[in-house]
C-alpha positions as YAML, in Angstrom:
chain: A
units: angstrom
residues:
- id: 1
  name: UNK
  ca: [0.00, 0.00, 0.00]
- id: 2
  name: UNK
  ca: [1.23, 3.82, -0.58]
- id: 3
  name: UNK
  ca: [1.57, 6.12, 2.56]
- id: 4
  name: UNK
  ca: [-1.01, 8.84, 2.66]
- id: 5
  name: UNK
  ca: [-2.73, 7.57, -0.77]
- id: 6
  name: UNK
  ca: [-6.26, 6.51, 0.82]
- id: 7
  name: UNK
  ca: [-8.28, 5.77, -2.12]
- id: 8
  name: UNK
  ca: [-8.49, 1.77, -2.80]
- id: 9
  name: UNK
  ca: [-9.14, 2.57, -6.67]
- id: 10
  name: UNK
  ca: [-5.59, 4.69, -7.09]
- id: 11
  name: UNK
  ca: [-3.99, 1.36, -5.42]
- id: 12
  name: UNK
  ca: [-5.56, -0.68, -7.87]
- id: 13
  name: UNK
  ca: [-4.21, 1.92, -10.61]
- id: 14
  name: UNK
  ca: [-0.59, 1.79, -8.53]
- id: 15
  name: UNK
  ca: [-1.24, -2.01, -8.38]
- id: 16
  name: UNK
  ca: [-1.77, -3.06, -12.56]
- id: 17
  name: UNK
  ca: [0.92, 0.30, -13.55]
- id: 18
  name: UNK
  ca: [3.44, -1.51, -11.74]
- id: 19
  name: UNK
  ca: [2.41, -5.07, -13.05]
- id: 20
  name: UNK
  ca: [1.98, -3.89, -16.78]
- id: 21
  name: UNK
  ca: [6.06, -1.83, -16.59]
- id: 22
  name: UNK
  ca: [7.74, -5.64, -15.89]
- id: 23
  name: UNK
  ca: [10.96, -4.88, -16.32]
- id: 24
  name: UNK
  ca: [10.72, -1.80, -17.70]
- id: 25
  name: UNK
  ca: [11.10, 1.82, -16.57]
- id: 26
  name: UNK
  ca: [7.24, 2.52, -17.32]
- id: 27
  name: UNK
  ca: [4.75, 0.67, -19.17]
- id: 28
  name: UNK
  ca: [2.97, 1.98, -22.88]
- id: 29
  name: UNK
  ca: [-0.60, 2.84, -22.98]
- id: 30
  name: UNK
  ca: [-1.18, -0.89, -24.84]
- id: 31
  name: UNK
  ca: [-0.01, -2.85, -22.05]
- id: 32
  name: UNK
  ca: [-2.63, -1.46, -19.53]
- id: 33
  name: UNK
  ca: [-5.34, -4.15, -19.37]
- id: 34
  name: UNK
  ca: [-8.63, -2.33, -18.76]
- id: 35
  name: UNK
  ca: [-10.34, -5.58, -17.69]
- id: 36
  name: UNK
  ca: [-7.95, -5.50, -15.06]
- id: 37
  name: UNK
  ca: [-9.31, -1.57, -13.66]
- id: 38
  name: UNK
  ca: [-12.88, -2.26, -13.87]
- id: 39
  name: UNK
  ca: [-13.59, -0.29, -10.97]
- id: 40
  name: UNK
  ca: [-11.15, 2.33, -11.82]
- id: 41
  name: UNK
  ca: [-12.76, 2.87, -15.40]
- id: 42
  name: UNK
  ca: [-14.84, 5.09, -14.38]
- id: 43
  name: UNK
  ca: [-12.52, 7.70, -12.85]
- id: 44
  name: UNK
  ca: [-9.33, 6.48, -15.27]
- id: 45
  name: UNK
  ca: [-8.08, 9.27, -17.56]
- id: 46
  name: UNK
  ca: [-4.72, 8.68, -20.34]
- id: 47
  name: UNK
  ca: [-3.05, 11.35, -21.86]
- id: 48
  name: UNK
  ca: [-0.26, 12.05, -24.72]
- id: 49
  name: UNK
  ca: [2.28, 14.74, -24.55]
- id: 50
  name: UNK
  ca: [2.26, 16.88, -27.74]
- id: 51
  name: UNK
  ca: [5.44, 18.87, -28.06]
- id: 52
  name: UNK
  ca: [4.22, 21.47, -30.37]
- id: 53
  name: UNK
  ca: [1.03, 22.44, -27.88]
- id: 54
  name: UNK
  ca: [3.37, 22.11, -24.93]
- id: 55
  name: UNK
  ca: [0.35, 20.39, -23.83]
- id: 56
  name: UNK
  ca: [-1.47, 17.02, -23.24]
- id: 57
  name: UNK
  ca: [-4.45, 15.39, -25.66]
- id: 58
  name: UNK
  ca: [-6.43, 13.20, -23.68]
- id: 59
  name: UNK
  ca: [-7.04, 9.66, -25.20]
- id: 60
  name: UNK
  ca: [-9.52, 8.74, -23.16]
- id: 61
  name: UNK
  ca: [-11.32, 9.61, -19.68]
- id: 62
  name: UNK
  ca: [-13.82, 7.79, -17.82]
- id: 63
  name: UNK
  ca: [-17.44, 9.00, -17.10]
- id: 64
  name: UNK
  ca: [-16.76, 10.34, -13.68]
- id: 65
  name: UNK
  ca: [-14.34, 12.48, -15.64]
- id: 66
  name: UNK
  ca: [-16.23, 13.32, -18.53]
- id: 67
  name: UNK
  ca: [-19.29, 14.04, -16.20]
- id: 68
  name: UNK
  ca: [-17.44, 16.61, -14.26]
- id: 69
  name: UNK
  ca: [-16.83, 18.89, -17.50]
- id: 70
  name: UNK
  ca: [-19.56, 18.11, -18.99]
- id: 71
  name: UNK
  ca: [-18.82, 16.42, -22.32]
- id: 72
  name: UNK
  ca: [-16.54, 14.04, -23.57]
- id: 73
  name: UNK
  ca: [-12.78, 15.07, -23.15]
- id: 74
  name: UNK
  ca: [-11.06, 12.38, -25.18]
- id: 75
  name: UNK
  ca: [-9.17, 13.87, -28.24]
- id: 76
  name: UNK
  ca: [-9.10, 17.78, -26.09]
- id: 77
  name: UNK
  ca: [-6.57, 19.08, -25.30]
- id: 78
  name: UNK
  ca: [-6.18, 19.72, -21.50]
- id: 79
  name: UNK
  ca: [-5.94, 23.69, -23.13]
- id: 80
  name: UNK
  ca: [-9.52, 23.34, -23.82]
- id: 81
  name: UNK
  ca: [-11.33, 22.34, -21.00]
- id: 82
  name: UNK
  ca: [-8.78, 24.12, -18.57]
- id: 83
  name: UNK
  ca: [-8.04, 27.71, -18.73]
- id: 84
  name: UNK
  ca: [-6.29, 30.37, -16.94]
- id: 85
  name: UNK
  ca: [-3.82, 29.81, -13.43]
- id: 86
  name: UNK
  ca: [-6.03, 26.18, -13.41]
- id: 87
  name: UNK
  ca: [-3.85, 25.52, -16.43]
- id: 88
  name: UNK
  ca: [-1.00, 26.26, -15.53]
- id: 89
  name: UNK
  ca: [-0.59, 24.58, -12.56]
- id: 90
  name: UNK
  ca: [-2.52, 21.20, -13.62]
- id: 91
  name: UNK
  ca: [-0.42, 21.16, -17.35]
- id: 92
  name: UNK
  ca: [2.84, 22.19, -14.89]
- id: 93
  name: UNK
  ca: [2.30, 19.37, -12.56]
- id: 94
  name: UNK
  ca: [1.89, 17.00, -15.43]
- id: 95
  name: UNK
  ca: [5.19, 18.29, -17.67]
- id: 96
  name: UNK
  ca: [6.73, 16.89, -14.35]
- id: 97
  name: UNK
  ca: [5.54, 14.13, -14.73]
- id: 98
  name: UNK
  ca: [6.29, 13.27, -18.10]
- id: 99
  name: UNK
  ca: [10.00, 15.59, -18.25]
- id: 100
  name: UNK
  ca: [10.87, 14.18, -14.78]
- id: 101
  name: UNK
  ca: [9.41, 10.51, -15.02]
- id: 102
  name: UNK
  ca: [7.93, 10.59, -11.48]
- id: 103
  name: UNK
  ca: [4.70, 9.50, -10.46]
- id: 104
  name: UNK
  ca: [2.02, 12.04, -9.01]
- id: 105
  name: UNK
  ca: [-0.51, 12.34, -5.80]
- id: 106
  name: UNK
  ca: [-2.14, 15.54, -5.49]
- id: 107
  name: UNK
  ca: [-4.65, 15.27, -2.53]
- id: 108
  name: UNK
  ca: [-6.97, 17.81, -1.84]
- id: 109
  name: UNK
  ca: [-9.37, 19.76, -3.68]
- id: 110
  name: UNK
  ca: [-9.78, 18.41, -7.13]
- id: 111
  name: UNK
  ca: [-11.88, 19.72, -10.15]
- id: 112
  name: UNK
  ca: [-11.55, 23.56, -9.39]
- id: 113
  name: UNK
  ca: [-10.88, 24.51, -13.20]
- id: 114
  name: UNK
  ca: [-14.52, 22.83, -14.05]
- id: 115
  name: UNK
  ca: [-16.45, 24.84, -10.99]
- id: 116
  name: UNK
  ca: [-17.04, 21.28, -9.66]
- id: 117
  name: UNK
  ca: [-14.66, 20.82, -6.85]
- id: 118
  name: UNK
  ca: [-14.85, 17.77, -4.12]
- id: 119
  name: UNK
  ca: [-11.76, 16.99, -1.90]
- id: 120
  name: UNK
  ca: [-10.21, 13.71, -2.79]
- id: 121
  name: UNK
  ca: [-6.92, 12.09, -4.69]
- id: 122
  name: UNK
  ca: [-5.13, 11.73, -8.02]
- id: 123
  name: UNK
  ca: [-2.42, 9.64, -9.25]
- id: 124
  name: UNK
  ca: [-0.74, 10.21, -12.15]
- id: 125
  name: UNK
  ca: [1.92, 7.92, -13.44]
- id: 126
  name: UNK
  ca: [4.13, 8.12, -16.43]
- id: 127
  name: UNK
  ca: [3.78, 5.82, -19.48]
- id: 128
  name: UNK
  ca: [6.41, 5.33, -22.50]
- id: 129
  name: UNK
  ca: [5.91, 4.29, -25.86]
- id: 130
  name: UNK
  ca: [9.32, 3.04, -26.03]
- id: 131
  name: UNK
  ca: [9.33, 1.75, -21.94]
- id: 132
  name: UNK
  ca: [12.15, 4.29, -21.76]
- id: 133
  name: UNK
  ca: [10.98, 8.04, -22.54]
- id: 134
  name: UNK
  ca: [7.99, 9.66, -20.61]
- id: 135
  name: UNK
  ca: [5.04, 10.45, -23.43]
- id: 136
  name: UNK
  ca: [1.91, 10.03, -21.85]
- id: 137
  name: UNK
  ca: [0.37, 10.00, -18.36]
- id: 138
  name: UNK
  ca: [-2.28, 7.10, -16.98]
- id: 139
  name: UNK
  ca: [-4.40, 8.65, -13.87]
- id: 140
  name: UNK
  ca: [-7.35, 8.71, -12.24]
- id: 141
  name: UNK
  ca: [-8.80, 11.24, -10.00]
- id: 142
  name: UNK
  ca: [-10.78, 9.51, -6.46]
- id: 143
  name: UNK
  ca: [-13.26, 12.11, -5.48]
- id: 144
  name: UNK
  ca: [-15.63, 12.51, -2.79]
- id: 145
  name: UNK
  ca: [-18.83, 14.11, -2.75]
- id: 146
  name: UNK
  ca: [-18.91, 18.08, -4.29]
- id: 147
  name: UNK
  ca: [-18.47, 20.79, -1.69]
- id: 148
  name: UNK
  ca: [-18.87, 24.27, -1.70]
- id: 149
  name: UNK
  ca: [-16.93, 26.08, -3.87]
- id: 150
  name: UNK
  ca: [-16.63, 29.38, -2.05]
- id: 151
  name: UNK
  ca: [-15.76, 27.23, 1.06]
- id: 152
  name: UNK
  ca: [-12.89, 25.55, -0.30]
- id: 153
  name: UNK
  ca: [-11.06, 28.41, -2.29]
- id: 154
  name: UNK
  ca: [-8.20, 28.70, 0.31]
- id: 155
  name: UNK
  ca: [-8.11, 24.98, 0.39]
- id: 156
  name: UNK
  ca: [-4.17, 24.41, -0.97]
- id: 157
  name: UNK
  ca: [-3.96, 20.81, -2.59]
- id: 158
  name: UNK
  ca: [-0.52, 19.34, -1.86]
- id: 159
  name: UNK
  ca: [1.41, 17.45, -4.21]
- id: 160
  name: UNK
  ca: [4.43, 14.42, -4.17]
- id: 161
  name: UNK
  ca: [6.74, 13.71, -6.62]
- id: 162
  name: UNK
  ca: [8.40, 10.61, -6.81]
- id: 163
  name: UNK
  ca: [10.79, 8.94, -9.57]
- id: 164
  name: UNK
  ca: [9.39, 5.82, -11.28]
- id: 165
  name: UNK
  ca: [12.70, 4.28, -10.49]
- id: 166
  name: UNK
  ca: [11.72, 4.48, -7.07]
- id: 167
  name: UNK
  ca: [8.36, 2.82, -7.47]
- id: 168
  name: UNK
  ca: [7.93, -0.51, -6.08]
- id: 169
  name: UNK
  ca: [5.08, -2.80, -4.08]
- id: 170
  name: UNK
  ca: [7.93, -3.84, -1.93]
- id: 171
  name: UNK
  ca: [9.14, -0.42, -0.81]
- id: 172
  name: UNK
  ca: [5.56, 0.88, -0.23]
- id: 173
  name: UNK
  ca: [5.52, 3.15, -3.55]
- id: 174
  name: UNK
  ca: [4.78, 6.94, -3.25]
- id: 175
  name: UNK
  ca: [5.38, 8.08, 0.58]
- id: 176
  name: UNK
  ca: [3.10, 11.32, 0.65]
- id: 177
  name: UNK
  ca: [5.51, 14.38, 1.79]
- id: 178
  name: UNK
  ca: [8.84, 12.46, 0.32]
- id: 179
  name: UNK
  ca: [9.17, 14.66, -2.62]
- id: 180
  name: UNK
  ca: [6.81, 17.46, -2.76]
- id: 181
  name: UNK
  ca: [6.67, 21.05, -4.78]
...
């Protein structure tokens, strides 16, 4: 189990990401086995890193995810659904990802860009076309019940970093406050 990550879908995310990589730095989007993340599917989301946007496309997001916004996001960028300081921070924390190889848990308020926000978790992990080179990002986003926007404005969300390298079942995977920004 992770340290601090609470939700028992983002383990089961943790769980297959680390399966699916082997021997590999990171796995590719085609060796994630969605019959394996049933009930994960719901609040999964992948992405692709597009160098000339300097931005993510998503390639597909569950219905948890598309419900929040309000539409299907799959084949968006993340530049048009999120806008403003919302966009910078959520694409920022993601070019980490992907630049830095590390896996991400944000835990706190999630969904402010969409007006929707509820307090929960999100992992993001790297994936790699090659198993070598970041390009993409597998997450999901664990949320509980909406709460009141105006209520949770100075809510900060914190955020951990941690390597893929240094991703493992045996070492206990992503120790919230190891690496944060």
């Amino acid at each position: 189990m992770i340290s601090g990550m609470e939700s028992q879908s983002l383990h089961l995310l943790l769980e297959h990401y680390l399966e699916a990589r082997g021997d590999r730095r990171m796995p590719a989007r085609g060796d994630i086995d969605a019959t394996r993340l049933g009930p994960v599917l719901p609040i999964i989301w992948v992405n692709a890193y597009e160098t000339d946007a300097g931005t993510f496309r998503y390639r597909l997001a569950g219905e948890e995810v598309n419900a929040i916004f309000g539409a299907p996001i799959a084949g968006r960028l993340l530049s048009d659904f999120v806008s403003g300081e919302r966009f910078d921070q959520v694409n920022g924390n993601f070019l980490r990802v992907v630049r830095e190889e590390q896996a991400m848990l944000a835990r706190g308020p999630m969904y402010r860009c969409a007006d929707r926000i509820a307090l929960g978790e999100r992992l993001a992990l790297p994936l790699s076309s090659d198993g070598t080179t970041a390009d993409g990002i597998i997450g999901a986003t664990a949320r509980n019940s909406l709460v009141d926007f105006d209520a949770v404005q100075l809510t900060a969300q914190t955020v951990t970093f941690l390597p893929v390298d240094d991703l493992s079942r045996n070492s206990g995977g992503l120790a919230a406050g190891s690496h944060g920004s």
